[in-house]
Backbone as ProteinMPNN parsed JSONL, in Angstrom:
{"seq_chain_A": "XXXXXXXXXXXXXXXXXXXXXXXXXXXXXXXXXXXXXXXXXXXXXXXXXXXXXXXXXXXXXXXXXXXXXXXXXXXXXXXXXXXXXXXXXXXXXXXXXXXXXXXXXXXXXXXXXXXXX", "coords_chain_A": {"N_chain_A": [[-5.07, -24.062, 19.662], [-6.12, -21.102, 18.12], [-9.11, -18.591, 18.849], [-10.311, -16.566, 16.998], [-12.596, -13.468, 17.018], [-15.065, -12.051, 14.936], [-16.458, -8.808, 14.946], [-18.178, -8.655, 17.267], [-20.381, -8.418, 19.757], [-22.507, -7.735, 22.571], [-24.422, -10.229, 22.874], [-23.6, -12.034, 20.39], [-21.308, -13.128, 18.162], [-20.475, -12.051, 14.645], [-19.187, -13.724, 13.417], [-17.094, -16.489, 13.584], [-13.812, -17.694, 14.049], [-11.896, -20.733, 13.937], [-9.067, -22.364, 14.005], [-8.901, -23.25, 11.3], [-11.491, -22.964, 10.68], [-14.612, -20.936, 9.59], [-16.852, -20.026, 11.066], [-20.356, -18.798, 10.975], [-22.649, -16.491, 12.038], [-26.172, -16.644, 12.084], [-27.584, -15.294, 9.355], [-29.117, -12.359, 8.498], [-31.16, -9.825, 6.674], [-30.121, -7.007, 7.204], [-30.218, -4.838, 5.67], [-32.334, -4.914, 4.123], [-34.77, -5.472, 5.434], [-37.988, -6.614, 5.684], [-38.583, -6.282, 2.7], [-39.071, -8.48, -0.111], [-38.807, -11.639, -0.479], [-36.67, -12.541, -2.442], [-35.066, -9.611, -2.584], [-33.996, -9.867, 0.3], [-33.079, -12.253, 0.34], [-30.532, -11.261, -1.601], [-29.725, -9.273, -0.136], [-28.852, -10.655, 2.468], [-26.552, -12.434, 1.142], [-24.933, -10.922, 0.296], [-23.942, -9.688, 2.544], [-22.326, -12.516, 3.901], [-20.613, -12.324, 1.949], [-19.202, -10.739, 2.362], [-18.487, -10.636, 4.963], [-16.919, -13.249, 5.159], [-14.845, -12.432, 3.419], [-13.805, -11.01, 5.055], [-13.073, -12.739, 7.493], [-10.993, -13.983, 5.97], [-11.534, -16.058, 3.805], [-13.731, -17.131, 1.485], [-16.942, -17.883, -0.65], [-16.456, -20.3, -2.327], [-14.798, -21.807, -0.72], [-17.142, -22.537, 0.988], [-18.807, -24.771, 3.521], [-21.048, -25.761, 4.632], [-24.013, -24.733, 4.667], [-27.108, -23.326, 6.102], [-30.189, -22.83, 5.611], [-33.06, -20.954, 6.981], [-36.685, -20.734, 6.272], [-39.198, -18.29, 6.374], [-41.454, -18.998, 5.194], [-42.153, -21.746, 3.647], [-43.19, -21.907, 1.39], [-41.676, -19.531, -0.187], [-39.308, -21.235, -1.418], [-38.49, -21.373, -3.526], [-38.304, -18.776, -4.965], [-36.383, -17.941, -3.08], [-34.308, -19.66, -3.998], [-33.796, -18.875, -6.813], [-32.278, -16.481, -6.121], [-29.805, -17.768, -4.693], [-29.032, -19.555, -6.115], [-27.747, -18.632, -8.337], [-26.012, -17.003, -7.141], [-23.992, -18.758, -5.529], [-20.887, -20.061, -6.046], [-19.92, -21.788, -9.174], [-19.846, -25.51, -8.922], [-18.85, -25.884, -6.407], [-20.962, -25.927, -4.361], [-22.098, -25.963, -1.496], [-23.03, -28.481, 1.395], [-26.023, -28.586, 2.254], [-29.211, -27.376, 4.402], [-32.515, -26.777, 4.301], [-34.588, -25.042, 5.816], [-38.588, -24.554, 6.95], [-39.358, -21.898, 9.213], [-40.032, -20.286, 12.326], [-39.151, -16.827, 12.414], [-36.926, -14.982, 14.216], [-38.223, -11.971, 13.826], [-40.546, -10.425, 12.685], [-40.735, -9.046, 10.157], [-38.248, -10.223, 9.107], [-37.859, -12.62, 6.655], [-36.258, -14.816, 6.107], [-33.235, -16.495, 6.815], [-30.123, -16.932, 7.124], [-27.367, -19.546, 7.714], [-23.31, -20.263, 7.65], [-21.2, -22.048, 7.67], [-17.46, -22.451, 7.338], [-14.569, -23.076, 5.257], [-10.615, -21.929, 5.518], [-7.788, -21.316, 4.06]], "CA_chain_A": [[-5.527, -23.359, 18.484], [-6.336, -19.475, 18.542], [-9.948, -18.636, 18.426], [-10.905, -15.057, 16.478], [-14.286, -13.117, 16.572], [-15.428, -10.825, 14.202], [-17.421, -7.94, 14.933], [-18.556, -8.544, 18.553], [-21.577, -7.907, 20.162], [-22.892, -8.748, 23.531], [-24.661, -11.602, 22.284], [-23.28, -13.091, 19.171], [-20.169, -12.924, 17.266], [-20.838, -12.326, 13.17], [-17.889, -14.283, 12.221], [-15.997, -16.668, 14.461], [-12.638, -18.463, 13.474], [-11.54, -21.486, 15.489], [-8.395, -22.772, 13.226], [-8.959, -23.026, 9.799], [-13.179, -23.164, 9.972], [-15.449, -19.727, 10.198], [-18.006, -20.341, 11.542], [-21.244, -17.395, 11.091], [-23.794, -16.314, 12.698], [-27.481, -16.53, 11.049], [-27.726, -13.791, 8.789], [-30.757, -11.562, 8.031], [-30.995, -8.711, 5.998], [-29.647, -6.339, 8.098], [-30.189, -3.59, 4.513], [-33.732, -5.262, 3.314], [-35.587, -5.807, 6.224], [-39.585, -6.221, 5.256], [-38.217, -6.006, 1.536], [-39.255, -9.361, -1.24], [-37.384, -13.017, -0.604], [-35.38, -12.226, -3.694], [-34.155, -8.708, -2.108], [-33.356, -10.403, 1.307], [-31.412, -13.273, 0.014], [-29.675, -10.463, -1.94], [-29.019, -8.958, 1.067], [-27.98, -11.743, 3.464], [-25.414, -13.075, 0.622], [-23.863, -9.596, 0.336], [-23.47, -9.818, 3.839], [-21.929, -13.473, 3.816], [-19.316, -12.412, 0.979], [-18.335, -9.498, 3.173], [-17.98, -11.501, 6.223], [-16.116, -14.438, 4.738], [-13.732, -11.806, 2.95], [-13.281, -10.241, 6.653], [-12.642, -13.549, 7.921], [-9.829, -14.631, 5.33], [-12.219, -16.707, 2.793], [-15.204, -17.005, -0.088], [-17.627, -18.234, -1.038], [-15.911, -21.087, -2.758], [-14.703, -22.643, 0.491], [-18.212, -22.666, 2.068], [-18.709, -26.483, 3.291], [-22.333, -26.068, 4.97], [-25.327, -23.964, 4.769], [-28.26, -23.903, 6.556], [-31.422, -21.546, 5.44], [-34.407, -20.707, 7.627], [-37.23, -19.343, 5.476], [-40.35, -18.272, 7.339], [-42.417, -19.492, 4.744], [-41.616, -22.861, 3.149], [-43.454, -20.99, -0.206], [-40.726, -19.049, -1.054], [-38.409, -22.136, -1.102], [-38.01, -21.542, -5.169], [-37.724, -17.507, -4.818], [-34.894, -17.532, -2.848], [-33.291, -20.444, -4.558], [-33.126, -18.065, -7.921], [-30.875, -15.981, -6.114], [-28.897, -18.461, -3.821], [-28.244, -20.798, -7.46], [-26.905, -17.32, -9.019], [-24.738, -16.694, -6.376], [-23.228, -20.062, -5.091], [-20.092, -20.694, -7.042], [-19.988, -23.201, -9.852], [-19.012, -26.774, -8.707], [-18.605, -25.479, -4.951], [-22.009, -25.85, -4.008], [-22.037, -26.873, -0.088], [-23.617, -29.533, 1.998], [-27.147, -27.539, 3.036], [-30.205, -27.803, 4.84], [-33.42, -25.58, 4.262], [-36.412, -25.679, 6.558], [-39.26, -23.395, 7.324], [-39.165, -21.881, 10.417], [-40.276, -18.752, 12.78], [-37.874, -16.124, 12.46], [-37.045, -13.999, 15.192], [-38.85, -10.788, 14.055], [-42.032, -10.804, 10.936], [-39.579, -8.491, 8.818], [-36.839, -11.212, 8.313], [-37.964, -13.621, 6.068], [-34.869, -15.384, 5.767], [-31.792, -16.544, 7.562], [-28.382, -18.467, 6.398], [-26.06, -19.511, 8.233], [-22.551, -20.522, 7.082], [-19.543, -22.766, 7.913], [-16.765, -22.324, 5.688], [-13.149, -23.658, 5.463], [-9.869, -21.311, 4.63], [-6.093, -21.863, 4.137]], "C_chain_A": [[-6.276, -22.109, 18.918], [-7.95, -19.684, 18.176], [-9.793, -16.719, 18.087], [-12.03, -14.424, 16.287], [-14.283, -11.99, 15.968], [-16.737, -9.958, 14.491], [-18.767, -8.447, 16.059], [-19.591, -8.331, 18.855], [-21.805, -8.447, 21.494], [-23.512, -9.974, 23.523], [-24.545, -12.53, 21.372], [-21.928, -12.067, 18.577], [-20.415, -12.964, 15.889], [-20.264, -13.21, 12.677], [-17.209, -14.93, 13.65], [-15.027, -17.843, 14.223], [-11.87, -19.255, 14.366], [-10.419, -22.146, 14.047], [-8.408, -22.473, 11.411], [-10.738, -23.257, 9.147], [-13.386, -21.516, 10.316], [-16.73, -20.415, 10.111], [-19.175, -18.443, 11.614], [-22.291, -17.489, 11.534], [-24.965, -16.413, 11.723], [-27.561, -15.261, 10.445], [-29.152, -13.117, 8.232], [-30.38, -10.405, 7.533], [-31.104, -7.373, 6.245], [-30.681, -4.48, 7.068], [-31.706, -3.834, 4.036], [-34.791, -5.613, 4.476], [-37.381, -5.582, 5.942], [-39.577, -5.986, 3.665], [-38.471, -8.119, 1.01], [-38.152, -10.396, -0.465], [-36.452, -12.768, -1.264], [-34.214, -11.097, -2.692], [-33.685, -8.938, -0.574], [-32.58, -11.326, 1.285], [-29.984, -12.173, -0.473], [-28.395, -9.904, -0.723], [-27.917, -9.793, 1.808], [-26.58, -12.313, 2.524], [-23.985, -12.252, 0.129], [-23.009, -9.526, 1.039], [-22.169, -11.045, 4.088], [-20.101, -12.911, 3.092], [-18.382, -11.525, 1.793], [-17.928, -10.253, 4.573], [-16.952, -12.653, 6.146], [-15.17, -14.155, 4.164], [-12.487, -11.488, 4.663], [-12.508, -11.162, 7.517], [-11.4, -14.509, 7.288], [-10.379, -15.624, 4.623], [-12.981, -16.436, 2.124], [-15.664, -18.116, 0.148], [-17.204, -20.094, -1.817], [-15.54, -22.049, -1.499], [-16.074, -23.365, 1.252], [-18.266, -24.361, 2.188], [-19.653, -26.874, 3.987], [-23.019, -24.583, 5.469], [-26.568, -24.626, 5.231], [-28.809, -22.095, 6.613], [-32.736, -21.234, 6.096], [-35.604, -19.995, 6.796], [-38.552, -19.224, 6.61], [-41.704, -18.588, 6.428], [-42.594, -20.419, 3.256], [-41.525, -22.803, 1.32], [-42.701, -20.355, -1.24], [-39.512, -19.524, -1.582], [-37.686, -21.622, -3.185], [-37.771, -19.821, -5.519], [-36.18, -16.867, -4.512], [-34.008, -18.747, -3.174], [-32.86, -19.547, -6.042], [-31.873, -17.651, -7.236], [-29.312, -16.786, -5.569], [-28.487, -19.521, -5.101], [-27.437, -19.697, -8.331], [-25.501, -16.874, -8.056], [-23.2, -17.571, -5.913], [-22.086, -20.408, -6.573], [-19.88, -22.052, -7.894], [-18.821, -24.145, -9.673], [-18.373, -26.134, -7.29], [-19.748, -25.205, -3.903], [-21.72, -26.641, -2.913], [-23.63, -27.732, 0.484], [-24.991, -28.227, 2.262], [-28.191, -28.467, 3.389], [-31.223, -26.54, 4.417], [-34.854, -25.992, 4.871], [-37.416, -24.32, 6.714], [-39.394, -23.388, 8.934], [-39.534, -20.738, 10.98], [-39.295, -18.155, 13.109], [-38.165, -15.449, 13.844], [-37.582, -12.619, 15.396], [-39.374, -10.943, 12.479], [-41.172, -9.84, 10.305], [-38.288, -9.183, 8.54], [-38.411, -12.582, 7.85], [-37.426, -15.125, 5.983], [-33.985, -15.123, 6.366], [-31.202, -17.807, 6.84], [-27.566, -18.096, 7.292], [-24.902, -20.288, 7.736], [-21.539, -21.525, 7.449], [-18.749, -22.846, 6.932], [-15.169, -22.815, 6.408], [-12.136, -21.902, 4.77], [-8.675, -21.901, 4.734], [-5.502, -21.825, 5.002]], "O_chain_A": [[-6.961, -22.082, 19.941], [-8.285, -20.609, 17.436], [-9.282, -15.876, 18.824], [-12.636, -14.784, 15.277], [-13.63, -11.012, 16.33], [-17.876, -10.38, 14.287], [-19.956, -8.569, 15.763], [-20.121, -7.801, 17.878], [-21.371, -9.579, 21.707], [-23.042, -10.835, 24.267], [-25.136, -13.61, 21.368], [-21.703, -10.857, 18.575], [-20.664, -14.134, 15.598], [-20.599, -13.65, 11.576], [-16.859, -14.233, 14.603], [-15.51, -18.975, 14.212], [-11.273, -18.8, 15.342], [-11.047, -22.402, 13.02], [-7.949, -21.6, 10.674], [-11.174, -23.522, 8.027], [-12.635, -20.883, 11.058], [-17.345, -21.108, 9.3], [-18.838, -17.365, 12.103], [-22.95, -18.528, 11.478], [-24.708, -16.26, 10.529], [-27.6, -14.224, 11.107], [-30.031, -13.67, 7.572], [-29.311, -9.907, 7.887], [-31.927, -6.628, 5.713], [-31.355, -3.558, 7.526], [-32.277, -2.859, 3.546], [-35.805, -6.159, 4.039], [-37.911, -4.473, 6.011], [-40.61, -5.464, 3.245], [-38.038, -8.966, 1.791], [-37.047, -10.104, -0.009], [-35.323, -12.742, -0.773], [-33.108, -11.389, -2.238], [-32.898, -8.076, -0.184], [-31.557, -11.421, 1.963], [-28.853, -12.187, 0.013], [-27.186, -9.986, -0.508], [-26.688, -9.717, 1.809], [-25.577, -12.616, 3.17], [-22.83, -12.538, -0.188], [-21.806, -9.383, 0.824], [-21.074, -10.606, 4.441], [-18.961, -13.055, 3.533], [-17.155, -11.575, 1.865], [-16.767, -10.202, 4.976], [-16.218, -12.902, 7.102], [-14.323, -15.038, 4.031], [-11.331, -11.631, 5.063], [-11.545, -10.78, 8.181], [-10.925, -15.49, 7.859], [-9.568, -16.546, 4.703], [-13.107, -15.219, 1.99], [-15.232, -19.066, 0.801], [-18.021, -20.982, -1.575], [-16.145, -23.118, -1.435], [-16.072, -24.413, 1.898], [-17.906, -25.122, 1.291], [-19.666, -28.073, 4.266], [-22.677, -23.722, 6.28], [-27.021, -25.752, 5.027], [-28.436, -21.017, 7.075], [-33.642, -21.375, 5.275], [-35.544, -18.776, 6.632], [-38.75, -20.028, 7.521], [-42.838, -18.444, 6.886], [-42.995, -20.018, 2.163], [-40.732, -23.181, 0.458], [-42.787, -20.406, -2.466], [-38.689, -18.774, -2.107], [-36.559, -21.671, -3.676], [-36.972, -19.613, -6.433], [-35.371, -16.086, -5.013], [-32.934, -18.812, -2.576], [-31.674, -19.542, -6.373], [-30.752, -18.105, -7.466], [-28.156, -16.518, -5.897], [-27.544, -20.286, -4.899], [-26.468, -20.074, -8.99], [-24.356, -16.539, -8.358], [-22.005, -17.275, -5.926], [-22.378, -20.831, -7.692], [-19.708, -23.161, -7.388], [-17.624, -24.031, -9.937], [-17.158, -25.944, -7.337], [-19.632, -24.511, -2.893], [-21.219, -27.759, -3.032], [-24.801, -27.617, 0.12], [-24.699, -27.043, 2.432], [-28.327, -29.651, 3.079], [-30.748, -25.421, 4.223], [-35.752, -26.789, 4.599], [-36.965, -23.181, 6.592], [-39.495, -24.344, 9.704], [-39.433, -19.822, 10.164], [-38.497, -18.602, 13.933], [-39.243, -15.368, 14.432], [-37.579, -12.03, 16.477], [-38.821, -11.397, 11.477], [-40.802, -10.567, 9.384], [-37.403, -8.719, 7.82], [-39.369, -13.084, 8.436], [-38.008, -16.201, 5.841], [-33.639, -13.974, 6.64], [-31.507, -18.889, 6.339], [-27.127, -17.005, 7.655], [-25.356, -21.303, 7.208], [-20.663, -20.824, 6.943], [-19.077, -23.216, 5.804], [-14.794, -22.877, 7.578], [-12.586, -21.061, 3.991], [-8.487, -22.905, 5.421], [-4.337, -22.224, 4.971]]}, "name": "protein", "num_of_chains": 1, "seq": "XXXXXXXXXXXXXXXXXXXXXXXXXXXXXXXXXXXXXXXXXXXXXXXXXXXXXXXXXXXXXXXXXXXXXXXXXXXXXXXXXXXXXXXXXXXXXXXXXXXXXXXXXXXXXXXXXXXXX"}
């Protein structure tokens, strides 16, 4: 089985396709950085839709999420946007913990696993 990476980097792949899973990297709000929970979920799920298009799927497929927030507080902030976004009756398996991000202007990270055809 072929493996595919999207959008390369020396240390991480955004997007990487081993059969029929994508698998994504943690996403942070590449566009909102130091910007509100709300406008960093925004962000990161922008990101997601665009990556999971890139990779030959949606949102609809997804079949596990996992959310890092950096401060367990905003657990009901960034669920507004992440219950607005998540397609109805395709809501995936998740986890959400608080956790130290890798730099005090991300708030928030998701990462994805998703199925396609």
């Amino acid at each position: 089985m072929s493996i595919k990476r999207h959008q390369v980097a020396t240390r991480m792949s955004q997007a990487v396709v081993h059969g029929n899973t994508v698998y994504l990297a943690g996403q942070v709000a590449q566009n909102a950085p130091g910007a509100s929970v709300t406008e960093q979920t925004q962000d990161i799920v922008a990101r997601i839709d665009a990556l999971l298009n890139e990779a030959g799927t949606d949102k609809t497929r997804i079949l596990s999420a996992t959310i890092w927030l950096a401060d367990i507080a905003s657990f009901d902030e960034m669920n507004r946007v992440w219950d607005a976004w998540v397609s109805e009756g395709n809501a995936p398996a998740r986890a959400c913990v608080e956790a130290k991000l890798a730099a005090p202007k991300y708030t928030v990270e998701i990462g994805i696993i998703a199925a396609r055809d």
